[in-house]
Steps between C-alpha positions, in 0.01 A plus 500: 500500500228538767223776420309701770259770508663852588257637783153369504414620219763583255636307216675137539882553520774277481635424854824661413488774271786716278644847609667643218659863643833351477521474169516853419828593636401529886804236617737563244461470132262286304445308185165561348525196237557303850260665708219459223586078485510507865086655473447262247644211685295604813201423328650154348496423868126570580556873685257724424533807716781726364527856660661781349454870599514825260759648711789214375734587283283833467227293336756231344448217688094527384638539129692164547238340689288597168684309242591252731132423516387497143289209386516421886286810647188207577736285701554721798372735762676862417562691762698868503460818722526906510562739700864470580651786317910548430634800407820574300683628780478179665234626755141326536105559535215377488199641323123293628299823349208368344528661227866377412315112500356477207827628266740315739312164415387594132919526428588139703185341238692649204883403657354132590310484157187376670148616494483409862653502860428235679622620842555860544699643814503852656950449539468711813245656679517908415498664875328809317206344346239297737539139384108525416569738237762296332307177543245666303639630238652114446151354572387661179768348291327152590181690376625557203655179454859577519572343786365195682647454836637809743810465753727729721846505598648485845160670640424485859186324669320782515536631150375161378214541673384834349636381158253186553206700554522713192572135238604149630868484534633205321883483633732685718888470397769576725848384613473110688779263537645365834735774473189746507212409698345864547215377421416214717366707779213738324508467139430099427190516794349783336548359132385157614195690698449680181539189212770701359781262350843582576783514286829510612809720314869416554415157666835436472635815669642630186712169451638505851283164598628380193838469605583640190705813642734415764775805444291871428854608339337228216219760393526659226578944549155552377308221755211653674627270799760664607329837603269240742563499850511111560779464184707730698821360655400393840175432488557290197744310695255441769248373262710268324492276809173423451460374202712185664130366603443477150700283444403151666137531387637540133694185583215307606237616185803509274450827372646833524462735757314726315244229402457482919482827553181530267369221650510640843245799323305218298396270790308883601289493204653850363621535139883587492605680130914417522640730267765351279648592148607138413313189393726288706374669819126491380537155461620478839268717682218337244581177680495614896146374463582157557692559826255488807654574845351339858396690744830453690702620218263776439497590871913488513529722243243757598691500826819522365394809300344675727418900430752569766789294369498715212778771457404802317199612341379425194461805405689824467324791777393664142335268382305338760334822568287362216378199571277424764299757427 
């Protein structure tokens, strides 16, 4: 494993780190005896940055991530967020009030069984409350040594920059992959301009540049995936001929295409979490480290997925009203 700093002054990261939403029922169901060895295994491996959020599994997923973590806690870089609230009529909010900080991150220390956050995250950015506010009220967890880095969630440039001036900004996590490359054209320059690392969720676009679903009728009833607009019939049709660039580069580094695909966001010095729920895939994603693309591969692939090749959004309409923000 290679080891970086995350921003210019955050903590050293492994290059690839561990996003663990999916193993609290998000794509189907899960096994938590599985899902804790795959954690464990992780770390076996030398990753150190695992990423949870309270709002998994309604606070599950940081339970797991607890025990999976015992006698292990010094080993890695902890990172969970708030904000993101789900209600029991399946709609959703999201609460940045300052004074809803301090008891939102005072419940993920007792779920994770830590005295400590490393890296805390605003989920998404509350349109209500000026970022400042929230910012500050998270500021003065570090204060109080609760928390030792601060990150946000699919903010916008300028958000950053008023989050920034209230307490250094240690990471900004949103969607990357080459089958989402939003963020190319704003947010990168302004995190780079900043020192803010990047970290990159669903690198893998939610298993799609893993080749690993090549039918939607395959998903399970209860797979977030099929409510998304680029699993729907056509445009997942569309955007199965891509992944046939893949393919040759795989060939040549004799890996999988998955392994290329986060090598394509590795050779831009950002930290991709894959999610996974299996140790088999951890291994695998553990091991795209050792596959380093030229600048002609690189370049044929960026091409090949460009933003306008793409069919659908990532999103549903609802819910990317809240990001970007």
């Amino acid at each position: 494993m290679r080891y970086h700093r995350l921003g210019s002054r955050g903590p050293m990261v492994s290059a690839i780190g561990l996003g663990c939403m999916t193993m609290s029922s998000v794509y189907g169901q899960s096994d938590e005896a599985e899902s804790i060895a795959t954690i464990q295994r992780a770390v076996e491996l030398g990753v150190t940055l695992v990423d949870t959020a309270d709002e998994y599994g309604d606070g599950q997923n940081e339970e797991l991530i607890g025990k999976a973590l015992a006698g292990r806690r010094d080993q890695v870089v902890l990172a969970t967020k708030f904000g993101n609230l789900h209600f029991p009529d399946g709609t959703w909010g999201v609460n940045g009030r300052p004074e809803y900080v301090a008891p939102a991150c005072e419940a993920s220390l007792r779920r994770l069984k830590t005295g400590v956050i490393d890296l805390y995250y605003l989920h998404r950015v509350d349109p209500k409350v000026p970022i400042e506010e929230t910012v500050g009220a998270m500021a003065g967890l570090v204060e109080q040594g609760k928390v030792r880095y601060l990150g946000l969630s699919e903010a916008a440039p300028s958000t950053m920059r008023r989050a920034h001036s209230v307490h250094p900004i240690t990471a900004l996590q949103s969607e990357y992959s080459l089958w989402t490359r939003d963020m190319e054209e704003d947010v990168l320059p302004a995190c780079r301009e900043l020192g803010i690392g990047f970290v990159a969720y669903c690198p893998l676009g939610r298993g799609f540049l893993a080749g690993k679903v090549r039918d939607v009728a395959t998903l399970s009833p209860d797979d977030r995936r099929r409510r998304m607009p680029r699993y729907q019939e056509e445009n997942f049709k569309k955007n199965l001929e891509l992944l046939k660039a893949l393919e040759p580069v795989a060939a040549a580094h004799r890996c999988t295409v998955a392994q290329v695909a986060l090598a394509w966001l590795l050779k831009q010095a950002v930290v991709p979490i894959p999610g996974t729920k299996r140790r088999r895939y951890v291994e695998e994603n553990a091991a795209a480290i050792d596959v380093i693309l030229d600048d002609h591969e690189f370049e044929t692939l960026s091409a090949t997925f460009a933003p306008d090749a793409i069919s659908g959004a990532r999103y549903t309409p609802e819910i990317l009203k809240r990001v970007g923000l």
